[in-house]
C-alpha positions in Angstrom: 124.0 41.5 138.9 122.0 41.3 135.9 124.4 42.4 132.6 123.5 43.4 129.3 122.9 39.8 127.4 123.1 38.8 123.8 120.9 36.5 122.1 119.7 32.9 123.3 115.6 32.3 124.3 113.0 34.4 124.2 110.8 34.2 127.4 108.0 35.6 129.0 107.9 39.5 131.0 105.3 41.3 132.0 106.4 44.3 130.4 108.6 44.8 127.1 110.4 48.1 126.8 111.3 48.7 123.4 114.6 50.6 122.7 117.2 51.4 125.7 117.4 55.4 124.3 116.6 58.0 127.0 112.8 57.1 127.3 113.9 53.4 127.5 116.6 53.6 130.1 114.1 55.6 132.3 111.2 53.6 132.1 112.6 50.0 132.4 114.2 51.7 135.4 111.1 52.7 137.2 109.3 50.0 136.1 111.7 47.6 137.3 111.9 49.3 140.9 108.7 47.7 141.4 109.8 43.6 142.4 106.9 42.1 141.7 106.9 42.7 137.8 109.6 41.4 135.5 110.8 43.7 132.4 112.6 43.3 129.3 114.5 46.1 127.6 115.5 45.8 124.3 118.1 47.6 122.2 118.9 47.4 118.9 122.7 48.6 119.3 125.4 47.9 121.5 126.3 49.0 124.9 127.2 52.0 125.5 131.3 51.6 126.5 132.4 53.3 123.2 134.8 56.0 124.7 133.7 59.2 122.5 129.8 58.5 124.2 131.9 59.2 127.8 133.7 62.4 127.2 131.7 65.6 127.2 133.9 67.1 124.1 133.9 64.8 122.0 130.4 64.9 121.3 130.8 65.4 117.2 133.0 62.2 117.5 130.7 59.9 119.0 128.1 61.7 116.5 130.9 60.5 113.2 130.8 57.0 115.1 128.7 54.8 112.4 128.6 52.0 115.1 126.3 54.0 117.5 124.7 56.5 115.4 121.7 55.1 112.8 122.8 58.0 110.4 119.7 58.6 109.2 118.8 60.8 106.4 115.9 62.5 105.1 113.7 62.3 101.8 115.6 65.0 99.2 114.2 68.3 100.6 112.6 70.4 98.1 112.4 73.7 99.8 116.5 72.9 101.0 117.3 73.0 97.7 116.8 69.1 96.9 119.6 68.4 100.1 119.2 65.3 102.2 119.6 66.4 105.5 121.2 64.1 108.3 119.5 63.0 111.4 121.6 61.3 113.9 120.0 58.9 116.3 121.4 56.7 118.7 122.2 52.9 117.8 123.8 52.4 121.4 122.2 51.7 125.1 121.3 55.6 126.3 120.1 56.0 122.4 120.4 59.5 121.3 121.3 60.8 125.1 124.3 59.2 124.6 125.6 60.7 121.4 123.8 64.2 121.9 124.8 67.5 123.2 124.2 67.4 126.8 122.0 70.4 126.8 119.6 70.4 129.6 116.8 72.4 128.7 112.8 71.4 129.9 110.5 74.2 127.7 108.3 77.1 128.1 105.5 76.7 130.8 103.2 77.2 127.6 104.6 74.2 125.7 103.3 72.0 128.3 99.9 73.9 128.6 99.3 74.3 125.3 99.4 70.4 125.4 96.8 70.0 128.1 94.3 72.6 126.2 94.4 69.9 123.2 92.7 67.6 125.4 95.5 66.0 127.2 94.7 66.6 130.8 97.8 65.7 133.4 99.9 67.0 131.1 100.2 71.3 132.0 103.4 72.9 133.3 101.9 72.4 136.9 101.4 68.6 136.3 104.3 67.9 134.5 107.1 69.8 136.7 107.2 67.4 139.8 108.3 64.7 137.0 111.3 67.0 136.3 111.9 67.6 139.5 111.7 63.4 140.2 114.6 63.0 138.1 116.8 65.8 138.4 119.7 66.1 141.0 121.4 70.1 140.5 123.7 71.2 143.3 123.6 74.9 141.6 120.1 75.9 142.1 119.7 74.4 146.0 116.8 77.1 147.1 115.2 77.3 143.9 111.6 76.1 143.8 111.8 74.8 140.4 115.4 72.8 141.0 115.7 69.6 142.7 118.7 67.5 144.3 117.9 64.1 145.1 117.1 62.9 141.6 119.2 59.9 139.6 120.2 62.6 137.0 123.1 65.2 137.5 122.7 68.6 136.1 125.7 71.3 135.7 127.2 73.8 134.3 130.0 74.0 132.8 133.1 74.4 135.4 135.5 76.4 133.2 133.5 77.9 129.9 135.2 78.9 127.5 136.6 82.7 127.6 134.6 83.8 124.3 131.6 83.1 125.9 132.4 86.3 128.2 132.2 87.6 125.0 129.1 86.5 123.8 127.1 87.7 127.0 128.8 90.8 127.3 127.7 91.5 123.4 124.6 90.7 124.2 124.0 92.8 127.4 125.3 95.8 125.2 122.2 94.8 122.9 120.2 95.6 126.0 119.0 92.2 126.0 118.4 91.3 129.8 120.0 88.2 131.1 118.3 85.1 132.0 119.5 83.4 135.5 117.8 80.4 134.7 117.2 78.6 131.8 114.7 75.8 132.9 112.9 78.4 135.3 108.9 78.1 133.7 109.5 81.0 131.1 113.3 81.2 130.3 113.6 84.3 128.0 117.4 85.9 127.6 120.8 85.2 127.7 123.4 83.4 129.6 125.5 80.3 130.6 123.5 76.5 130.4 123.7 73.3 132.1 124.0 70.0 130.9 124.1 66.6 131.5 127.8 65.7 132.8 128.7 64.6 136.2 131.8 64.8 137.5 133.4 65.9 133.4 132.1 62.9 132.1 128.3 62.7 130.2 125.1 62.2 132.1 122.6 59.8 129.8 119.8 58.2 131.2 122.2 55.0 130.6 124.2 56.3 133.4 122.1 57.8 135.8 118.8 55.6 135.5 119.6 51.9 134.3 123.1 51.6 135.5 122.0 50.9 138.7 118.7 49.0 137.7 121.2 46.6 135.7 121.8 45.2 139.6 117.9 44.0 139.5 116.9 40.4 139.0 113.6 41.1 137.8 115.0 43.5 134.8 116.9 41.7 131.9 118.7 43.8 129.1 119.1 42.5 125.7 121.9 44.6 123.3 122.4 44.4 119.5 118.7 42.9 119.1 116.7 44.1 116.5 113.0 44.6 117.1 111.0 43.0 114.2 107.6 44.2 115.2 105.2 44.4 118.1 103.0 40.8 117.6 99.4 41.3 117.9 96.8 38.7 118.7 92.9 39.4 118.8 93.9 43.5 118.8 96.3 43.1 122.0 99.9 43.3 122.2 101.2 40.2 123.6 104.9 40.4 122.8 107.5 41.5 120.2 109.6 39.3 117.2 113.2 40.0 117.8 116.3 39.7 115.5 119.6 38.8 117.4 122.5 37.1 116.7 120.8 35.8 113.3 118.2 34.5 115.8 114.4 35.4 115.5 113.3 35.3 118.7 109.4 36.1 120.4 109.6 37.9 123.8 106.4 37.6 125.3 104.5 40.8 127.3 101.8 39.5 129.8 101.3 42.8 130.8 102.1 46.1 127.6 104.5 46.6 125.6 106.4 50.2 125.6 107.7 51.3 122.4 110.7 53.7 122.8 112.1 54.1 119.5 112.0 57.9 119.9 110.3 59.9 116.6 111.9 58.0 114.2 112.1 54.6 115.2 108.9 54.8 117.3 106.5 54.6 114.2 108.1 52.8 111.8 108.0 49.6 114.6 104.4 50.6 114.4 104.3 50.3 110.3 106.2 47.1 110.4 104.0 46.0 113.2 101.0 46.5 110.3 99.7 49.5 113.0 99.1 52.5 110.7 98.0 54.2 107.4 95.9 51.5 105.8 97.0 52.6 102.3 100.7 53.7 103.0 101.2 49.9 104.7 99.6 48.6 101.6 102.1 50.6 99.4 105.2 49.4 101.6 104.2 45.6 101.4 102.8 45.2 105.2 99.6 43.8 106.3 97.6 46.0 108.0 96.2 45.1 111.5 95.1 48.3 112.5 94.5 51.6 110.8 95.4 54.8 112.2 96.7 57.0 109.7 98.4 59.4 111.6 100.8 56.9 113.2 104.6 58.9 111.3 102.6 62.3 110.5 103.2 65.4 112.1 107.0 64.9 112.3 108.7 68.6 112.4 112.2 69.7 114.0 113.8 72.4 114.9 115.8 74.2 112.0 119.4 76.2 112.5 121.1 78.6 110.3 124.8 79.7 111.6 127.0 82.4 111.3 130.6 81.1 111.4 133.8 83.4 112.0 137.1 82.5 111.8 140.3 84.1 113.8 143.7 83.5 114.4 143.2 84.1 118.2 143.7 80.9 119.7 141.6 81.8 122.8 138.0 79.4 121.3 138.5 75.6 121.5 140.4 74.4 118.3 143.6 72.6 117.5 146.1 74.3 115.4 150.2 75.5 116.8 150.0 77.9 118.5 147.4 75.8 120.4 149.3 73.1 120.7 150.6 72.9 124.7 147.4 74.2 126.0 145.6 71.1 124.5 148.7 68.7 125.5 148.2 70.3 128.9 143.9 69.9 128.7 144.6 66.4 127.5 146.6 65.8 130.9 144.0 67.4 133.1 141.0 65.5 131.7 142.9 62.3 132.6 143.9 63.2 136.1 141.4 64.9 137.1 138.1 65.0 134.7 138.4 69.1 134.3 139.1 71.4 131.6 137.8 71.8 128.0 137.3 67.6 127.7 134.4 68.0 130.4 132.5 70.9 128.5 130.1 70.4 125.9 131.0 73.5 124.0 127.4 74.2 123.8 128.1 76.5 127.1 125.9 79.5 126.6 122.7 80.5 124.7 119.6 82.7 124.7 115.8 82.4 123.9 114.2 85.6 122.4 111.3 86.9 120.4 111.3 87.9 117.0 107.8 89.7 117.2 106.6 91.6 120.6 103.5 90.1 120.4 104.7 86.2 120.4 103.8 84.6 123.8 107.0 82.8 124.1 110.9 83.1 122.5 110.8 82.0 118.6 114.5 82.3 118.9 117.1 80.2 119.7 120.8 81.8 119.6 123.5 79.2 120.0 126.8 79.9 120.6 129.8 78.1 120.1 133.7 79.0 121.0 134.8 76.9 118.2 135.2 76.8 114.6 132.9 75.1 112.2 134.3 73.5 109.3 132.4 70.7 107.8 135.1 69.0 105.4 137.1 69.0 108.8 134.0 67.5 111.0 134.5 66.3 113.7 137.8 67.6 114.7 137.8 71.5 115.0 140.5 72.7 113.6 142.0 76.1 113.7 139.9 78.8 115.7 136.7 80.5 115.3 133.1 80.8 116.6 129.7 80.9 116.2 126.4 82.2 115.8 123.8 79.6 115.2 119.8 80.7 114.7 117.1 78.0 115.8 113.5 78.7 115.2 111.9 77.2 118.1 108.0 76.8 116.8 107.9 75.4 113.2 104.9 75.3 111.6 105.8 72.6 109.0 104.7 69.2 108.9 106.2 65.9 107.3 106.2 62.0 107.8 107.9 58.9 108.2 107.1 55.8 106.6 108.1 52.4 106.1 109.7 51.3 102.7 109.2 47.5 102.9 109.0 45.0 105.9 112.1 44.3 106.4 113.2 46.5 109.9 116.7 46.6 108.4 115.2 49.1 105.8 115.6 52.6 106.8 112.2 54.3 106.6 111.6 57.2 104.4 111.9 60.3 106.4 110.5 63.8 104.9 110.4 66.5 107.8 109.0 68.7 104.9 111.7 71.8 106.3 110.4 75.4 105.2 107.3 74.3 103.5 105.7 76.9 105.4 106.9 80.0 104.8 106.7 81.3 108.5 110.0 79.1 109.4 112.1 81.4 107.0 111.3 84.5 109.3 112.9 83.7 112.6 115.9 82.3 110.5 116.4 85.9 108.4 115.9 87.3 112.1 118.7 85.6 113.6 121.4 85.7 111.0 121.1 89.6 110.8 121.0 89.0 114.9 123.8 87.2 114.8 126.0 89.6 112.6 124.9 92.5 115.1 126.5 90.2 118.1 129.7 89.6 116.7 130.7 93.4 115.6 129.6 94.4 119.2 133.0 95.4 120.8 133.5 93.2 123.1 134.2 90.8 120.2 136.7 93.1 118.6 139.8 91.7 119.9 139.4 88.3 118.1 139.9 90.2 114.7 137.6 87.7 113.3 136.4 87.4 109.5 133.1 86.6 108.7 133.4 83.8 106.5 129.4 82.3 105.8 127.4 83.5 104.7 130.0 86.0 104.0 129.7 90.2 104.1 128.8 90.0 100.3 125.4 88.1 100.7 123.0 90.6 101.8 119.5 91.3 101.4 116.8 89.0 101.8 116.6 87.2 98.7 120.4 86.5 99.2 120.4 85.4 102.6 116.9 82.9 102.1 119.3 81.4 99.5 121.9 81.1 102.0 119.4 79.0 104.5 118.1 77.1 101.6 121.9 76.3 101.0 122.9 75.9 104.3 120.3 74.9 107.2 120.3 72.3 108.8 118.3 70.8 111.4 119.5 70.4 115.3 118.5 66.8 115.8 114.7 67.2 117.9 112.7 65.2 115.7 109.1 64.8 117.5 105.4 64.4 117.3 105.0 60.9 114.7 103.1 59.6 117.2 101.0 62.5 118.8 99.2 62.2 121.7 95.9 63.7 121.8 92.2 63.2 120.0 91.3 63.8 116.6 92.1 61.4 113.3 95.8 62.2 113.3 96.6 61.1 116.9 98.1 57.9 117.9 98.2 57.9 121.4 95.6 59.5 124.2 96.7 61.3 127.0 98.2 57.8 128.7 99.6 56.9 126.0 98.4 54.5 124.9 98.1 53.6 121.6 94.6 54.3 120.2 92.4 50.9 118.9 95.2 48.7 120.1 95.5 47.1 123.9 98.5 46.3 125.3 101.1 49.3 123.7 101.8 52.3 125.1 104.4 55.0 122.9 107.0 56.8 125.2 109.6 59.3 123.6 109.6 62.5 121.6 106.9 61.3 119.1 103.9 61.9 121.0 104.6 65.8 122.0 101.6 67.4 120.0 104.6 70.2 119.3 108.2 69.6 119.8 109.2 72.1 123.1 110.7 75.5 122.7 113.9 74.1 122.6 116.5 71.0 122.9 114.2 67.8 123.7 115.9 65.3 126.0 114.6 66.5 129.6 111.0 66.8 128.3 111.9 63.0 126.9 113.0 62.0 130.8 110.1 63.8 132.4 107.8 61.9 129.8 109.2 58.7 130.6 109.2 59.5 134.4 105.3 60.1 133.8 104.6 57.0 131.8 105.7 54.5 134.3 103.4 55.7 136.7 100.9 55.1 134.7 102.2 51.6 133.4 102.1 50.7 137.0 98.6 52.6 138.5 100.3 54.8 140.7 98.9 58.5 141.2 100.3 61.3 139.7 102.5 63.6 142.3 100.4 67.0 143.5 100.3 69.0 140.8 102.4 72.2 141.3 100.7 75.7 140.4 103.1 77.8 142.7 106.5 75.4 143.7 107.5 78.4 145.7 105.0 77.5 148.5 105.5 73.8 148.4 108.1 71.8 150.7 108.3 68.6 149.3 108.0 66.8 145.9 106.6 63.6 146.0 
């Protein structure tokens, strides 16, 4: 059985998968299914047998763990009244899968489409969904055409939800917003109860359901707390990567490509460092440049949330406080004995996508909900009871950048998601807070008594509540496109992803979506990974889909 190993030699593969995040743990899976090709995966962190990665609830613990969580921040942001904002990655085998929220969520048809129309052919709803269908395995939709079950990665919904989300749909139905049966159907619009990553009450990560078993494989090697230097570059080919372990520099040799999976963060600073990038930004930061392609850390944007948090002394919403004290002793029990209760739930159990304009061609509008209070001098334990209301706007318009500082890889690179330079990402904000104040005083929310308590019943009016987002929004942790796929002088990779002007490297993660997805990122980052190793390995694509209804098997 081939285990996770430390430092000690270097040696020759014929691929190099850097990072072991989602992307990574999917692709050094596939690849390695193939037993005539050796791979190396690399991963900067540990392994991932922290206990707070394992157990669904305590997802904002694992998120406070500095050991497997980067804890990046961003540039001062000027238009977020000069606040850095934090952006957690993965530092841990399963990368940011294994410290997120377990949402399972793939996109609009359109997201996908609208990537195709920019040139990037294979890449439509139709061509993309059998890739989503490859990896998924969901017992709850069994006749739907757009569901699959034989897949490595389990997909479920919450077994007991939390009561206050009866409340939440109910409050929305009284809106006369209609519900949506279906959240990864190809244009999920409404409101209802999510899936998620957990099987059997404990989290699903691509750690789990993809490398796990590859880990058996002779032909794939895994190599933990190793710090990728750069990818090494001879005559404009990859040929390997310097590595960093143990206070060891060590070269791991690629005869065939190198796959960078850093995700949209990590992804193009390895590129920066690797002297692949803006000629005159590299120059700035101290690095040689090999190769310039300026748009290598550009077009980095995120998804940004505003929330409106109430507070009750109905003990019904998750929480610890008294009067809540023998249910939890008793939830405690049955998440030991059995894997059930609130410990198996991500508390992110129910949702809805909507538009803020009738003539958008997709939701704008993400409302969260959450059966628990938000505190954040208490973060991450939630103490005392509450809920609430969160506002995502789904299709940002502005644009920042990472970039390296120095050469050294220890060096965290500057990050600037540029948040609310445009103007248009205020608008679905302001929608949703006033949204989210009409949810909570429907009546079906009456009985929790609740108090309103940000932004508080005093600040009203537009110019007092874009001083509230400016104060408080932050974003929900989908950082993409620093390494867009596509044509044009901005992109990095084409539509194989390969990295343009350089042989030998492929990108494969969150950084090449042209625009992020309508929505939480992770299952667009499996099915992107699924993709790429068939094309690392010259195997053709699965039939395209155009109506799944008719079809009978996926191949």
């Amino acid at each position: 059985m081939m285990q996770a190993v430390g430092p000690g030699g270097g040696g020759q593969f014929d691929y190099v998968v850097v990072g072991a995040g989602t992307a990574g743990c999917v692709l050094a899976s596939r690849l390695a299914e193939n037993p005539a090709v050796t791979v190396c995966l690399i991963e900067a962190g540990p392994d991932d047998v922290h206990p707070y990665i394992h157990i669904p609830a305590l997802v904002g613990a694992a998120i406070a763990t500095p050991s497997i969580n980067w804890r990046f921040m961003t540039t001062p942001q000027p238009h977020l009244d000069g606040r850095r904002i934090p952006i957690p990655r993965g530092h841990v085998v399963g990368g940011s899968g294994s410290i997120n929220g377990m949402v399972y969520f793939r996109g609009q048809r359109r997201d996908f489409d609208d990537w195709a129309a920019e040139g990037n052919s294979g890449w439509s709803y139709a061509e993309v969904l059998p890739y989503f269908l490859r990896s998924e395995s969901n017992p709850s939709y069994s006749s739907s055409p757009y569901h699959a079950q034989s897949g490595p990665m389990r997909v479920s919904f919450i077994a007991r939800p939390n009561p206050l989300n009866g409340a939440f749909l109910d409050a929305m139905a009284s809106l006369e917003f209609k519900p949506c049966p279906d959240f990864n159907s190809p244009e999920p619009e409404g409101y209802g109860l999510r899936q998620g990553t957990i099987r059997d009450g404990r989290r699903e990560s691509t750690a789990s359901a993809y490398l796990r078993a590859a880990r058996r494989r002779p032909n794939l090697r895994l190599l933990t707390d190793a710090l990728t230097r750069s990818v090494v570059l001879e005559s404009g080919r990859a040929v390997g990567v310097d590595v960093l372990a143990g206070g060891q520099s060590l070269r791991i040799g690629a005869r065939a490509e190198v796959a960078v999976c850093g995700g949209s963060i990590g992804s193009p600073h390895l590129l920066q460092l690797s002297g692949i990038g803006d000629a005159e930004g590299l120059k700035r930061a101290g690095i040689e440049v090999r190769h310039h392609l300026p748009g290598v850390g550009a077009n980095l944007h995120d998804h940004l949330a505003v929330p409106v948090l109430m507070e009750t002394r109905n003990s019904d919403s998750y929480g610890i406080s008294v009067r809540a004290a023998p249910r939890g002793a008793w939830n405690i029990l049955e998440y030991l004995l059995w894997r059930s209760g609130p410990f198996a739930s991500n508390v992110f159990e129910s949702t809805a996508f909507l538009r803020t304009d009738a003539d958008a061609d997709r939701p704008n509008l993400q409302i969260v909900f959450q059966p628990a209070r938000r505190n954040r001098s208490t973060f991450p334990l939630p103490l005392g009871h509450g809920y609430a209301i969160s506002s995502v706007g789904l299709r940002p318009k502005s644009r920042g950048r990472v970039t390296a500082a120095n050469p050294d890889p220890r060096t965290p690179p500057d990050i600037d998601p540029n948040l609310l330079a445009d103007p248009a990402d205020l608008e679905p904000l302001l929608h949703g807070i006033e949204l989210g104040r009409r949810i909570v005083a429907q009546a079906p929310f009456a009985r929790y008594r609740a108090v309103e308590v940000q932004p508080g019943p005093a600040v009203q009016g537009r110019e007092a509540l874009t001083a509230y987002v400016r104060r408080m929004a932050t974003t929900v942790h989908h950082p993409a496109g620093t390494c867009r796929m596509g044509g044009g002088a901005d992109a990095v990779v084409d539509r194989e992803l390969r990295v343009h002007g350089v042989a030998g490297v492929r990108v494969v993660d969150a950084s090449i979506m042209p625009q992020v997805v309508s929505g939480n990122t992770n299952a667009a980052v499996v099915m992107i990974a699924e993709k790429a190793a068939d094309l690392m390995l010259g195997r053709p694509p699965p039939r395209a889909l155009e109506h799944p209804e008719a079809a009978t098997q996926v191949a």
